[in-house]
N, C-alpha and C positions, 0 to 999 in steps of 0.2 A: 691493755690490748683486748683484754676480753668484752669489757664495756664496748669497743671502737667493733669489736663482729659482733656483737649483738643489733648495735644501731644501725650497720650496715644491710645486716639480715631485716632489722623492720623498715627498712626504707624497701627492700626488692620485694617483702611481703605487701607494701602499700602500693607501690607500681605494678605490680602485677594483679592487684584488687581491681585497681584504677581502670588498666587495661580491659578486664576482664568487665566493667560497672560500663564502661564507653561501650565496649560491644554489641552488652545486651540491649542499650540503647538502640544502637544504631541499626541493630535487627533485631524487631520483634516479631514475637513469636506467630508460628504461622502452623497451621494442622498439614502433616503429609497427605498427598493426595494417594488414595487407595480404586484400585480398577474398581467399578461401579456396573451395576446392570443398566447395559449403553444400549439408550434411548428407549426403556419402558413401551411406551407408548406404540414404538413402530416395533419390538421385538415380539408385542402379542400377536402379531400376523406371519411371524419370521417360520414357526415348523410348517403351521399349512403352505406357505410360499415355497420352503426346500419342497415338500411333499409332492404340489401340483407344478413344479419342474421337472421333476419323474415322471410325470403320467405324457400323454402321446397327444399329437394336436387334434387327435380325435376327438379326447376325454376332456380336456382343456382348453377353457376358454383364454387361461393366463398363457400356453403356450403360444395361440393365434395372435396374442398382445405381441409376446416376444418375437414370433417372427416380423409381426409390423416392424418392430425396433431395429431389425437387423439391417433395414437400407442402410445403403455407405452414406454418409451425406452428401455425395453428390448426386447421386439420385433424388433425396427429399430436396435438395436446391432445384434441380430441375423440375420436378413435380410442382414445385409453388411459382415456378415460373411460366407454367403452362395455363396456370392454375390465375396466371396475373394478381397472386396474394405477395405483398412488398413484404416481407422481413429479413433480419439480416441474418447472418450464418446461423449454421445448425447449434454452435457451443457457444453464441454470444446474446452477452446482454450487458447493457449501459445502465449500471446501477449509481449513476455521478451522487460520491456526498458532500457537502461543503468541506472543502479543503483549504490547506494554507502551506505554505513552507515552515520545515521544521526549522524550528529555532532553540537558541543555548540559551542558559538563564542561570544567574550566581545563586547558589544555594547558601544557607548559615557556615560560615567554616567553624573549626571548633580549635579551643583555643584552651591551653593550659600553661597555670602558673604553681609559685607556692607561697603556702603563707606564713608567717612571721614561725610558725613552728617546724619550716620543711616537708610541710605534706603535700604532693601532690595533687591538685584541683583541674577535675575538665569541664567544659561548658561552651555551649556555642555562643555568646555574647563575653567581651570581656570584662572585668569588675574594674569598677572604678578606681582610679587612683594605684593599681598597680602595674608592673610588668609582665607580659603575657606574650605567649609562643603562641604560630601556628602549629597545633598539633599534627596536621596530614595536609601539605600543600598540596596532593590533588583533589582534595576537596574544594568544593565552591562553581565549577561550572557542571552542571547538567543538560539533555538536550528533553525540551521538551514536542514529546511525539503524539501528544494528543492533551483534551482540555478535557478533563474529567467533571460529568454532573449524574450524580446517584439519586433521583425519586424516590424516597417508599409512598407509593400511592396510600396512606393507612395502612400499612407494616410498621411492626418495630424495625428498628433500624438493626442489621447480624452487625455482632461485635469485631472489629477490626474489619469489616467488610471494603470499608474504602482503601484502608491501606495495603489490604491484599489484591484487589484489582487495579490499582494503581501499581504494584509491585510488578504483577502475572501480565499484563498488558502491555506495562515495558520492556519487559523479560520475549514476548511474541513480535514487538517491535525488532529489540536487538537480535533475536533467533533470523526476522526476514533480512534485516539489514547486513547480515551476514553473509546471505545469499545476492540480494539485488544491490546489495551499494544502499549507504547513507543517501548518496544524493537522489537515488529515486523512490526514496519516502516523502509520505506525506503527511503534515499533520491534520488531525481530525477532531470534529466535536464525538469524544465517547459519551451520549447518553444513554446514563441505564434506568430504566425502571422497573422497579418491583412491587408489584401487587401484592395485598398479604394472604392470598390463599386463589387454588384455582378457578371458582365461579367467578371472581372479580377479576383475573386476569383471562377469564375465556369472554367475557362478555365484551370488555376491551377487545382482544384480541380479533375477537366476530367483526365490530364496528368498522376495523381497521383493515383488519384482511381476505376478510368473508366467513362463511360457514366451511371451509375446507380448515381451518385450525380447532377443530372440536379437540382433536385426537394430540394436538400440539403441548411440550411443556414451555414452548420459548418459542423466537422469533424476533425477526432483525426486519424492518424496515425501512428503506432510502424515503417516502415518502416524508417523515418524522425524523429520520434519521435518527432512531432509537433501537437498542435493544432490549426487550422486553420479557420478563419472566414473572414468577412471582414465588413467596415462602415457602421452601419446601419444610420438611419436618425437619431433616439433617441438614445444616448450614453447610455444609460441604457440597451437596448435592446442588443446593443456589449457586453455589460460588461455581460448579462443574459448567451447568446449563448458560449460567454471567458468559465463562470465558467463552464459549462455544458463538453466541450472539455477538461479543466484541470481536470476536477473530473477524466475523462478517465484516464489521465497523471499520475494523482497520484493512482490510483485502479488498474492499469496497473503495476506499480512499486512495489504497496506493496503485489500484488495478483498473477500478470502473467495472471492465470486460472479463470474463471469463470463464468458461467453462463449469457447469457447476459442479465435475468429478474433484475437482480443484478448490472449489472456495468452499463446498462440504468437506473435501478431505483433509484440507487444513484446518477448517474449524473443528473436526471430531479431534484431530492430533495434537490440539492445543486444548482440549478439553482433561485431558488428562496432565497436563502441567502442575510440577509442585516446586515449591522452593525451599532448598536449603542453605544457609547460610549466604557468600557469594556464586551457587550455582541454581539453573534451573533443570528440570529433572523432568524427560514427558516418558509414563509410560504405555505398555500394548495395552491394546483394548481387546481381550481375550475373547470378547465377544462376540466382536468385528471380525476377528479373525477366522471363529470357527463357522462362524457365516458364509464366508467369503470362502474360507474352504470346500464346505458341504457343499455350496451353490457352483464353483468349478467343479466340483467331481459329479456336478448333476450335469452338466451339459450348458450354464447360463451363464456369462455370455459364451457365444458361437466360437468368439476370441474378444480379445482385447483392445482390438479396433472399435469393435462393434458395439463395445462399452463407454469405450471414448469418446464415440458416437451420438451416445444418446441424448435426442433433442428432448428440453425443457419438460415438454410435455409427458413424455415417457417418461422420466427420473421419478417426475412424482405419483407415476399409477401406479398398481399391485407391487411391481417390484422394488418399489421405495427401500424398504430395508436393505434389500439384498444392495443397492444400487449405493446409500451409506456405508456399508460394510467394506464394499469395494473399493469404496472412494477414499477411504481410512484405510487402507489396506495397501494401495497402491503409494498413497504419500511416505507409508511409513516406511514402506520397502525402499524408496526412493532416496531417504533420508537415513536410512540403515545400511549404504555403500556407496564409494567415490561416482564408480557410472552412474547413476541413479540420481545422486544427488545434484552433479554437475549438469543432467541434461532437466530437472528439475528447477535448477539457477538458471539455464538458458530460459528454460520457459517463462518465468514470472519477470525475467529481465524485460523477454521480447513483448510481456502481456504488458510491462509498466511503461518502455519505450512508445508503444502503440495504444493509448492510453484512449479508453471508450473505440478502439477503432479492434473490428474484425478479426480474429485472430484463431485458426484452426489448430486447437493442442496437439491432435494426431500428428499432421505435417511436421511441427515443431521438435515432436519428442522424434519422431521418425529420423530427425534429420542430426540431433544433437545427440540420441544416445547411441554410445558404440554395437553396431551393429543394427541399429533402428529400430521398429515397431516389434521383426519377429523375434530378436533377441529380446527385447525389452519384456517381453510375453515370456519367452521363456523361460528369462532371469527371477520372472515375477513369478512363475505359477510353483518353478522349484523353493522360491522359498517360503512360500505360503505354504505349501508341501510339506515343507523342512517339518518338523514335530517337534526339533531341538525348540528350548524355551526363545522368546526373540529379546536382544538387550533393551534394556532402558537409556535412553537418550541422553547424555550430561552434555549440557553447554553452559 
């Protein structure tokens, strides 16, 4: 009797080894993402910008900016029509990348047997000449939602670097698909390139997008349809700036048109994504946040409208920071409550329905969130307000 529980106890000590060895296969290890000083580059301008929102449009030249900004855009639509300048609305642009319909595809299944002494064996191929189970019949079909190709221009190559953006990519995939429906994805070529330091990727970058990326650590272009960065010192920090450029790649594919409070705000909110185990985890950007605070208690924007508002042109002058902050500010509020998030799913549905065609986000969110633009303002500025810590995302 005693021999028959001993053997029994080392059979549940080996399946549970077994269990335990298939696991850690099946998800490798991966660094938690930790909040980071969001976006360097544009943050060194971030106090003088609070600063000269304080001052008066006497003293300030960046105030006479922001009053520019405040036209509603149907003002600036008339204005370029007077003007006989052809462009299309105030929030759109036709960023078309090659695309294709997603498709499924059989992956390895994984398959366990035992052998002549009773031990349990797993393995994704089966061994010859024996009997073999499938271990997990919903293994084997996958959707694939883009074609991954990683350049190191002369970089070493970051360890595990593909199989985390390949992981993080998916995981932003099925985060939208959640919201717009599988059937209005689309798939996409992700290419990423990395430089191995930043003179090799500003000189690139120059060639490709002009002298206005001096100040840049990345950059997504439909010309190439690449995302492009290069080695920062902490691999984490590459792998931050990566997601933030694919989020373009993939928002670009399934959208074209959009807004850019919209396709920066989801790419800073996905910049912060990490993976545990089967969940993904995005959190605040404390950064952003206390930005977008300072900057409403300054007086910038006038409202919410007027932010929503801002054409092309504007987003990228003096108040670029603030104007990211905002833009990450506003998604995550969006996505941190049912109203918010539901009239955020109207939006991206109506953006992917209406694919490269026209589409005004104000009207939209105006119409879809309860109570429209001025609740939506209000909902938003109380919880940016809030001081309570804000949750972290799990999907």
């Amino acid at each position: 009797m005693n021999k028959q529980r001993l053997s029994f106890a080392a059979f549940l000590v080996i399946c549970v080894y077994g269990l335990w060895y298939l696991q850690k296969q099946l998800t490798p290890e991966r660094p938690d993402v930790i909040p980071y000083a969001a976006r360097p580059e544009l943050m060194d301008d971030a106090p003088a910008l609070v600063t000269g929102i304080e001052t008066s449009a006497e003293e300030s030249q960046l105030a006479i900016d922001v009053a520019a900004l405040r036209q509603t855009a149907q003002q600036r639509m008339e204005a370029a029509s007077i003007q006989e300048i052809m462009e299309a609305g105030p929030d759109f642009s036709c960023n078309m990348a090659p695309i294709r319909e997603v498709t499924e595809s059989s992956s390895n299944q994984i398959y366990q047997w035992r052998d002549e002494n009773g031990l349990l064996h797993f393995s994704d191929s089966p061994p010859a000449g024996l009997e073999t189970d499938i271990f997990d019949a919903r293994q084997g079909t996958t959707f694939e939602y883009f074609q991954l190709d990683i350049d190191f221009r002369g970089a070493n190559a970051v360890p595990f670097f593909r199989n985390q953006i390949q992981a993080q990519a998916t995981s932003m995939y099925e985060i939208l698909a959640g919201m717009v429906g599988q059937a209005r994805l689309k798939q996409v070529d992700l290419n990423v390139v990395i430089f191995p330091d930043w003179s090799s990727y500003l000189e690139y970058a120059i060639s490709v997008a002009g002298e206005g990326m001096v100040n840049s650590g990345g950059f997504y272009t439909n010309a190439t349809n690449e995302a492009v960065t290069y080695s920062y010192e902490d691999d984490e920090q590459t792998l931050t700036v990566t997601r933030h450029e694919a989020a373009h790649v993939i928002l670009n594919g399934m959208l074209a048109a959009g807004p850019l409070w919209l396709h920066e705000g989801l790419a800073e909110y996905f910049e912060l994504l990490g993976m545990r185990q089967q969940y993904s985890q995005v959190s605040p950007n404390l950064e952003w946040l206390n930005l977008a605070r300072s900057s409403i208690a300054n007086g910038y924007p006038a409202s919410l409208a007027d932010f929503l508002d801002v054409p092309p042109e504007g987003w990228r002058g003096e108040a670029q920071a603030v104007h990211y902050a905002l833009g990450w500010s506003l998604v995550y509020f969006m996505l941190d409550n049912e109203n918010g998030k539901g009239a955020l799913t109207a939006l991206l549905q109506k953006l992917a329905d209406d694919y490269c065609t026209p589409t005004n986000s104000t009207v939209q969110l105006n119409l879809s969130y309860p109570g429209g633009i001025p609740a939506l303002q209000e909902d938003f500025y109380a919880w940016l307000n809030n001081e309570a810590d804000k949750r972290v995302h799990t999907y």
